[in-house]
MILOKOL-124370 format. One record per atom (N, C-alpha, C, O): residue number from 1; residue in three letters; z, y, x. Coordinates in steps of 0.1 Angstrom, whole numbers, plus 5000, padded with zeros to 4 digits. Example, Ala and Ser with C-alpha at 12.3 -4.5 7.8 and 13.67 -1.06 7.14 Angstrom:
// residues 2
PT   mivo   seke      w      v      u
PT      1    ALA   5078   4943   5132
PT      1    ALA   5078   4955   5123
PT      1    ALA   5078   4967   5132
PT      1    ALA   5085   4967   5142
PT      2    SER   5071   4978   5128
PT      2    SER   5071   4989   5137
PT      2    SER   5079   5000   5129
PT      2    SER   5080   5011   5134
This chain:
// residues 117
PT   mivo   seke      w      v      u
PT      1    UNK   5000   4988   5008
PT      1    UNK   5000   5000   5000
PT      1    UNK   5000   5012   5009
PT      1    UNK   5005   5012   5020
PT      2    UNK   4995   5022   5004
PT      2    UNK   4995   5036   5005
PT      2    UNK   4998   5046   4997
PT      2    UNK   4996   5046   4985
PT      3    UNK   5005   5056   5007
PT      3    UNK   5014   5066   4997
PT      3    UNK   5011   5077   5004
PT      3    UNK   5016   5079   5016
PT      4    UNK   5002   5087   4996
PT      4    UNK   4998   5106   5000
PT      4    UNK   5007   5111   4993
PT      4    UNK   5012   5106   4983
PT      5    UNK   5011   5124   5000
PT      5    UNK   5020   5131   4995
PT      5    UNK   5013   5144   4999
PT      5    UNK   5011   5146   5011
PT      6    UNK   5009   5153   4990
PT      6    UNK   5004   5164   4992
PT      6    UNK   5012   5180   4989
PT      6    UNK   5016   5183   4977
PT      7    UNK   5014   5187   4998
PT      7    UNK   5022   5198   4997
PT      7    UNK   5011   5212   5004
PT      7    UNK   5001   5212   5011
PT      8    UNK   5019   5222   4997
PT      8    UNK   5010   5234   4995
PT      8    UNK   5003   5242   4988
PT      8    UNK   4996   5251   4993
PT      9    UNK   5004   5240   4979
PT      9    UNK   4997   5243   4964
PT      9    UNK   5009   5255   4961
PT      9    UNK   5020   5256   4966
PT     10    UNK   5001   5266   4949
PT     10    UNK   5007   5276   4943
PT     10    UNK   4995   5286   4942
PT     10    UNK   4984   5285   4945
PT     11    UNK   5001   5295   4936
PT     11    UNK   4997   5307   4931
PT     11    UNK   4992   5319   4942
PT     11    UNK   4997   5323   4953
PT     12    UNK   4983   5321   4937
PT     12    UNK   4971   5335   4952
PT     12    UNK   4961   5342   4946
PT     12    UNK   4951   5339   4939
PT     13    UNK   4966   5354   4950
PT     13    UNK   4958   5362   4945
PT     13    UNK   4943   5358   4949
PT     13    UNK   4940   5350   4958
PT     14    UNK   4934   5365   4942
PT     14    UNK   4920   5365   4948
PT     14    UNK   4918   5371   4960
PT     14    UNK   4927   5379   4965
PT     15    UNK   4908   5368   4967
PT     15    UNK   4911   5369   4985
PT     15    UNK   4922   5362   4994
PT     15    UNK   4924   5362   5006
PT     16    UNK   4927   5359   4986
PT     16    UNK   4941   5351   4995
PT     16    UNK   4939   5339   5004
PT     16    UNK   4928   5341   5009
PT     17    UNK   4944   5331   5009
PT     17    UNK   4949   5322   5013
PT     17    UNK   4958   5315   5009
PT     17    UNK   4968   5318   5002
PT     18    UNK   4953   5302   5013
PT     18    UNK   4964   5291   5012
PT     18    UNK   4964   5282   5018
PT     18    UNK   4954   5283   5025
PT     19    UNK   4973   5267   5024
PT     19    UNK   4968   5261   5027
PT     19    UNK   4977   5245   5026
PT     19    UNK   4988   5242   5029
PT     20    UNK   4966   5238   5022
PT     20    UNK   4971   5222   5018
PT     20    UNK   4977   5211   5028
PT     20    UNK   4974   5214   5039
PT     21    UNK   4983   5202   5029
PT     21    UNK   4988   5194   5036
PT     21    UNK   4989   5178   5027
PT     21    UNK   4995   5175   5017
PT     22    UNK   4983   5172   5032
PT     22    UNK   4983   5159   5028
PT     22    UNK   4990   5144   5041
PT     22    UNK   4984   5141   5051
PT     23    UNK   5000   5140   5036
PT     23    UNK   5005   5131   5047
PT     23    UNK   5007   5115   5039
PT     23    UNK   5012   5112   5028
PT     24    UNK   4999   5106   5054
PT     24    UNK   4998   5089   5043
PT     24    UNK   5006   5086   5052
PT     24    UNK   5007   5091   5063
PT     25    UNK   5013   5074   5046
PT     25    UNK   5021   5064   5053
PT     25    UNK   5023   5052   5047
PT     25    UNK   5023   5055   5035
PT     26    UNK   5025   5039   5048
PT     26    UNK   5019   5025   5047
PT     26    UNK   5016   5018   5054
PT     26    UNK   5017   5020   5067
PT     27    UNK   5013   5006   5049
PT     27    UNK   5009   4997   5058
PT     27    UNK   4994   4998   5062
PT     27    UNK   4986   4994   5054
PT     28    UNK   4988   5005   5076
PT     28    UNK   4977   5006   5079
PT     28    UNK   4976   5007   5095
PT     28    UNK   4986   5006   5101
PT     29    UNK   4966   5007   5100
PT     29    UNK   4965   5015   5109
PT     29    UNK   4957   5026   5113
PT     29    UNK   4962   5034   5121
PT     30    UNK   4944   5028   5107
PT     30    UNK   4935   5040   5110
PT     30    UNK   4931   5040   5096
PT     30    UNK   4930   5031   5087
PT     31    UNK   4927   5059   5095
PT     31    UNK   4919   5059   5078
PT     31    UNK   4909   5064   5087
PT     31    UNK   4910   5070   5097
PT     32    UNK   4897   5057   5076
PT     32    UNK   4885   5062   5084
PT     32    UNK   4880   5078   5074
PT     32    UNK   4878   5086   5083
PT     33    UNK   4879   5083   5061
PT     33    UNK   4876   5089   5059
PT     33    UNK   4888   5099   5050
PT     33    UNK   4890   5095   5039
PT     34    UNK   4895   5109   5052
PT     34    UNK   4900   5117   5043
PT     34    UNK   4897   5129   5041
PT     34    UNK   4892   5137   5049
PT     35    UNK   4900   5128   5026
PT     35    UNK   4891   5147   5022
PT     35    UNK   4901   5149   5008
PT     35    UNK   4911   5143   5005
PT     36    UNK   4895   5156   5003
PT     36    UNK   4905   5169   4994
PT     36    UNK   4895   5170   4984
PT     36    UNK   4885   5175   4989
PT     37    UNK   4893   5168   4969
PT     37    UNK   4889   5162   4954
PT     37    UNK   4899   5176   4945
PT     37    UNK   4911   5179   4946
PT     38    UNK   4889   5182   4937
PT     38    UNK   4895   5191   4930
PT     38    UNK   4892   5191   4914
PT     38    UNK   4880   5193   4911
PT     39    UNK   4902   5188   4902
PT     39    UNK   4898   5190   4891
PT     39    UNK   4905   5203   4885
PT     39    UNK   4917   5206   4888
PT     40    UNK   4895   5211   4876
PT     40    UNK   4895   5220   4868
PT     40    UNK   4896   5214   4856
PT     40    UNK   4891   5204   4852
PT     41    UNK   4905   5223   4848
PT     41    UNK   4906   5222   4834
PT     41    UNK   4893   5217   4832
PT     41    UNK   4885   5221   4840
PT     42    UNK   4890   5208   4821
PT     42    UNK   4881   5206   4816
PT     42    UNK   4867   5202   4821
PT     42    UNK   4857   5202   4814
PT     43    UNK   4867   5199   4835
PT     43    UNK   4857   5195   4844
PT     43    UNK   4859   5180   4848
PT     43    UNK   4866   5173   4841
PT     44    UNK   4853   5176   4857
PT     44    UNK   4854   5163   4862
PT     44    UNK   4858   5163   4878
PT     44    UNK   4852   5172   4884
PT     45    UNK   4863   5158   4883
PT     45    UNK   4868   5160   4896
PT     45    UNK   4853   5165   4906
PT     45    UNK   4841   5164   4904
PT     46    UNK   4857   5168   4911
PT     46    UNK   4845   5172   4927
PT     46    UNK   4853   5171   4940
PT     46    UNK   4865   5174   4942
PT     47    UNK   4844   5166   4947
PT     47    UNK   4846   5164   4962
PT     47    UNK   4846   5179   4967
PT     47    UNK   4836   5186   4966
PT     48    UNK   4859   5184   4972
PT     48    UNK   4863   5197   4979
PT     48    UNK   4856   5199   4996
PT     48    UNK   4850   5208   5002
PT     49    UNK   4863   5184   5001
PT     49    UNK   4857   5183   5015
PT     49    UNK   4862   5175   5023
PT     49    UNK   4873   5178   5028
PT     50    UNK   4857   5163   5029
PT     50    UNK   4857   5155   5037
PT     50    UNK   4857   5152   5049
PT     50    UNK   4847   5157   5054
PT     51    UNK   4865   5144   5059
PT     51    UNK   4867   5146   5075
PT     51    UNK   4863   5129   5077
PT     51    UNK   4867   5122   5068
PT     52    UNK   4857   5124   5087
PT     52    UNK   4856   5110   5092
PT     52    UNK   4864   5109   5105
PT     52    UNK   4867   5118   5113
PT     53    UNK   4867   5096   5106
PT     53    UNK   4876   5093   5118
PT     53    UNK   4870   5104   5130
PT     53    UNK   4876   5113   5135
PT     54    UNK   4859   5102   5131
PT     54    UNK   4852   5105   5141
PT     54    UNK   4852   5121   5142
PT     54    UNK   4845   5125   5152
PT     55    UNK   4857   5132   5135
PT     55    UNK   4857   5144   5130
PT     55    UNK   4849   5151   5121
PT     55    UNK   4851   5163   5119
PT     56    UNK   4835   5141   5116
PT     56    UNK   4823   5146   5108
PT     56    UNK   4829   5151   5099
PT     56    UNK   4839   5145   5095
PT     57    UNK   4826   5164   5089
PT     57    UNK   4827   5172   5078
PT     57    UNK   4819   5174   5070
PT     57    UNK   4808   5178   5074
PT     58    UNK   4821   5173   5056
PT     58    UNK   4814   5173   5044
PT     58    UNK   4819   5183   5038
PT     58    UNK   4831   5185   5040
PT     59    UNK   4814   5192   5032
PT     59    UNK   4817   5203   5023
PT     59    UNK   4811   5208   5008
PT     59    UNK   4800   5211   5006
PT     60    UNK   4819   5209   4999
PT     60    UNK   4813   5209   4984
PT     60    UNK   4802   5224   4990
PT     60    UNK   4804   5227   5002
PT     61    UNK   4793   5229   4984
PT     61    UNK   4782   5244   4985
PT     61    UNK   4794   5256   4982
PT     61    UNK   4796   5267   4987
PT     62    UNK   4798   5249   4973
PT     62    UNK   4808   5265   4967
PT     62    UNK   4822   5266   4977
PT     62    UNK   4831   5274   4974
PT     63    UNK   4823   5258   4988
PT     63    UNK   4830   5263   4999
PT     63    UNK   4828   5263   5010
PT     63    UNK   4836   5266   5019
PT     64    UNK   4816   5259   5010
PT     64    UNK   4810   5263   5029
PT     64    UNK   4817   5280   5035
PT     64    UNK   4814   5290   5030
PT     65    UNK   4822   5278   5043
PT     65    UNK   4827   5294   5049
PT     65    UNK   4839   5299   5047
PT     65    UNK   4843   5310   5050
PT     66    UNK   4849   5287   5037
PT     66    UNK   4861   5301   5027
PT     66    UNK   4868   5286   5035
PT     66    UNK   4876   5290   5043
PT     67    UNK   4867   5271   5033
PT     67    UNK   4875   5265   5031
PT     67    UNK   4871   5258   5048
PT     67    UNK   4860   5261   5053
PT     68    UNK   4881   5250   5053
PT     68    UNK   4880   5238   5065
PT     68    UNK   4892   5226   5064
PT     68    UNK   4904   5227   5062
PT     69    UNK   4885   5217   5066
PT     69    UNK   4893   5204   5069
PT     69    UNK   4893   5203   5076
PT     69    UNK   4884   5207   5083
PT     70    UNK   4907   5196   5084
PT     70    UNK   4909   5195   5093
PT     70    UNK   4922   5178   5093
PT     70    UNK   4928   5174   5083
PT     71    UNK   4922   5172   5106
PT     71    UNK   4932   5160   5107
PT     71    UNK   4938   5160   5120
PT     71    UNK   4935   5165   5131
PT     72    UNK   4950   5152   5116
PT     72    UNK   4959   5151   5134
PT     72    UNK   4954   5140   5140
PT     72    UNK   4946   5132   5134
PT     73    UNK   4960   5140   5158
PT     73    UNK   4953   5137   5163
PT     73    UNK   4961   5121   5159
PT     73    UNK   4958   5112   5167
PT     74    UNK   4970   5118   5151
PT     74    UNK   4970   5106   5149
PT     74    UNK   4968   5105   5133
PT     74    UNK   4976   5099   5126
PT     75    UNK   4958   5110   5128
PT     75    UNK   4951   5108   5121
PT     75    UNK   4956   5103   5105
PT     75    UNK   4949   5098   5096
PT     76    UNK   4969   5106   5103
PT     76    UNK   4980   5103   5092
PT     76    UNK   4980   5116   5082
PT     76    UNK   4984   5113   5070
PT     77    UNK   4976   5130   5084
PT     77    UNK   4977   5139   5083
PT     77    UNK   4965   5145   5080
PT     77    UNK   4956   5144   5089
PT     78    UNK   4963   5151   5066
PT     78    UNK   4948   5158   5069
PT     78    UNK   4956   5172   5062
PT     78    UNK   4967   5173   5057
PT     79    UNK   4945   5182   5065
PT     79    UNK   4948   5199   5061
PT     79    UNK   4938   5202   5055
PT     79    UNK   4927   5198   5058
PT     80    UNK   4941   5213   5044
PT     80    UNK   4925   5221   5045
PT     80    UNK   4932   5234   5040
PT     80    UNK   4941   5237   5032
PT     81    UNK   4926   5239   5049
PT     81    UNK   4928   5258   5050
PT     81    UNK   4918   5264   5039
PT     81    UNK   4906   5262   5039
PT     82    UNK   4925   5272   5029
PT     82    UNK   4917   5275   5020
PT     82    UNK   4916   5293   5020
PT     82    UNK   4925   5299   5015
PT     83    UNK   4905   5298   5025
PT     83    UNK   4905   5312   5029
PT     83    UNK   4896   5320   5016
PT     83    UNK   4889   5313   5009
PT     84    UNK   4897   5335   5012
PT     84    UNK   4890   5340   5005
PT     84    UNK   4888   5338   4989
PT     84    UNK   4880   5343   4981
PT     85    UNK   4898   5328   4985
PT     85    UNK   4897   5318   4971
PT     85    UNK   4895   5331   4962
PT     85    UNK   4899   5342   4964
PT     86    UNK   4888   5326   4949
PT     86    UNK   4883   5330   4942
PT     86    UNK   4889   5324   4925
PT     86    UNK   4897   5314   4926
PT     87    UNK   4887   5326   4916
PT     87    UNK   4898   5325   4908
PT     87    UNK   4893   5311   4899
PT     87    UNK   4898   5304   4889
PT     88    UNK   4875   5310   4909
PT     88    UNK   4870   5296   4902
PT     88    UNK   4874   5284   4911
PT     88    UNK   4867   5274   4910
PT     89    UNK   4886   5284   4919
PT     89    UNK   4891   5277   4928
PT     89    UNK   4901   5272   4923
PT     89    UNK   4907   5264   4930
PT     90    UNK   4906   5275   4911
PT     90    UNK   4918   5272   4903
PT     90    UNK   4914   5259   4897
PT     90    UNK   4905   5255   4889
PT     91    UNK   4926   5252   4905
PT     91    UNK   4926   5229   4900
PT     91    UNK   4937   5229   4907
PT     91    UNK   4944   5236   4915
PT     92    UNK   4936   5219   4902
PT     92    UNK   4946   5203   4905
PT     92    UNK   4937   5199   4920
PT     92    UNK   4925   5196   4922
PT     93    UNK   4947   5202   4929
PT     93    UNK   4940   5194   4943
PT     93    UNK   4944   5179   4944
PT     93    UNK   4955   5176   4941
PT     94    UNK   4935   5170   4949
PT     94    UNK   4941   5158   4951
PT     94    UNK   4938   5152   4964
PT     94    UNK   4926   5148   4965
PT     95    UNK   4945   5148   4975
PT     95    UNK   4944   5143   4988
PT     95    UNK   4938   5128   4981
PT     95    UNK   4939   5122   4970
PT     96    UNK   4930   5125   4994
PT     96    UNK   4918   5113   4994
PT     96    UNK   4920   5106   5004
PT     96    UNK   4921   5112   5014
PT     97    UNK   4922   5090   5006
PT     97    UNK   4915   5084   5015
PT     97    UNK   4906   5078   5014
PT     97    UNK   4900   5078   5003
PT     98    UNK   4901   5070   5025
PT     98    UNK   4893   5055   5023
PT     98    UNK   4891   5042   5030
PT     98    UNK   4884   5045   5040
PT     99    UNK   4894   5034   5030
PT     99    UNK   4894   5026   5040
PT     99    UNK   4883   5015   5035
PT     99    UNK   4884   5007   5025
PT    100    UNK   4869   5017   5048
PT    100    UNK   4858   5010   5048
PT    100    UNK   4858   4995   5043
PT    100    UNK   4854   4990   5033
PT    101    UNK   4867   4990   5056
PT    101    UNK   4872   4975   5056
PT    101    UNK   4872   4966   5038
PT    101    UNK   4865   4958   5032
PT    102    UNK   4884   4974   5036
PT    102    UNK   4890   4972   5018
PT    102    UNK   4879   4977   5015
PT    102    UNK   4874   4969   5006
PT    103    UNK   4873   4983   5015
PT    103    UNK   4864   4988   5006
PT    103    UNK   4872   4996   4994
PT    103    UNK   4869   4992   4983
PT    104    UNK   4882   5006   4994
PT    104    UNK   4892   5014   4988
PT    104    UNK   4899   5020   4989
PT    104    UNK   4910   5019   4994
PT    105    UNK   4896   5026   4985
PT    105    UNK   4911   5042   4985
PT    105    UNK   4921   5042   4977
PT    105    UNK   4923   5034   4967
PT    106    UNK   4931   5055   4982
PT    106    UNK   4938   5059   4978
PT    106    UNK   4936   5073   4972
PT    106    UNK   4926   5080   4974
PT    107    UNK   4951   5080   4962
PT    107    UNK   4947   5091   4954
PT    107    UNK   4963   5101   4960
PT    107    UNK   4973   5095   4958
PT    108    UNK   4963   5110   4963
PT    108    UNK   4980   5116   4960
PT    108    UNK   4979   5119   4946
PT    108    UNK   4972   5114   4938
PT    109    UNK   4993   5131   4943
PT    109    UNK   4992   5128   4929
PT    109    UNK   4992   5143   4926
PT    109    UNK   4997   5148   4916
PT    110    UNK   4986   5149   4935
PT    110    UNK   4977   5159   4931
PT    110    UNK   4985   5175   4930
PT    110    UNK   4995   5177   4923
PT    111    UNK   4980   5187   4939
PT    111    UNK   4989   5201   4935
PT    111    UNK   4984   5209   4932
PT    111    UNK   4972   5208   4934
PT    112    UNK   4989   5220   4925
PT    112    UNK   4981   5228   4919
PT    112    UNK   4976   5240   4927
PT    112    UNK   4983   5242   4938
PT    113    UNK   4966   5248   4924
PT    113    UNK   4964   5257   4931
PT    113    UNK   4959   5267   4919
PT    113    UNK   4949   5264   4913
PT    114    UNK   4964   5276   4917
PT    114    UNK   4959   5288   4910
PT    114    UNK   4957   5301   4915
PT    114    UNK   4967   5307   4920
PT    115    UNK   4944   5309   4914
PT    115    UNK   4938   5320   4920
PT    115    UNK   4935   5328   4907
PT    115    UNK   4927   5326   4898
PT    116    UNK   4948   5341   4912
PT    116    UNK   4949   5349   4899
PT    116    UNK   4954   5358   4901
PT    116    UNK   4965   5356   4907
PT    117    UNK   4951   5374   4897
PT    117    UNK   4957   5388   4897
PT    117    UNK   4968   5390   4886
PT    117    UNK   4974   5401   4885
């Protein structure tokens, strides 16, 4: 089993900053892919942004430039720096893994983030 626990989330104005923290621990040894999944009221989740063991990055269009992922170097830990947020940035964030092998992930249980005057 695997267990994310994501901290970071709250309230920012527009232009603001914030920034997320997701930490796994379990029975594992390496995650090959973690990234950061965002739902909006009434939407369907979306892929926010993705890091591979290897350090490759994936990025939704509507955050190329504002947002970065980032991981430690023991690889338990992923971040994403969320700069310039805008008030269509407002969800439920949810830390991601995946482990190729299993062929399966994990989900944290998700924090909020609201961007609002």
């Amino acid at each position: 089993q695997v267990q994310l626990v994501e901290s970071g989330g709250g309230l920012v104005q527009p232009g603001g900053s914030l920034s997320l923290s997701c930490a796994a621990s379990g029975n594992f040894t390496n995650i090959d892919t973690m990234g950061w999944y965002r739902q909006a009221p009434g939407k369907q989740r979306e892929l926010v942004a993705r890091i591979s063991s290897s350090g490759s990055t994936k990025y939704a269009d509507s955050v190329k430039g504002r947002f970065t992922i980032s991981r430690d170097s023991a690889q338990k830990r992923v971040f994403l720096q969320m700069n310039s947020l805008k008030p269509e940035d407002t969800a439920v964030y949810y830390c991601n893994v995946y482990f190729y092998a299993a062929v399966r992930d994990y989900w944290g249980q998700g924090t909020q983030v609201t961007v609002s005057s």
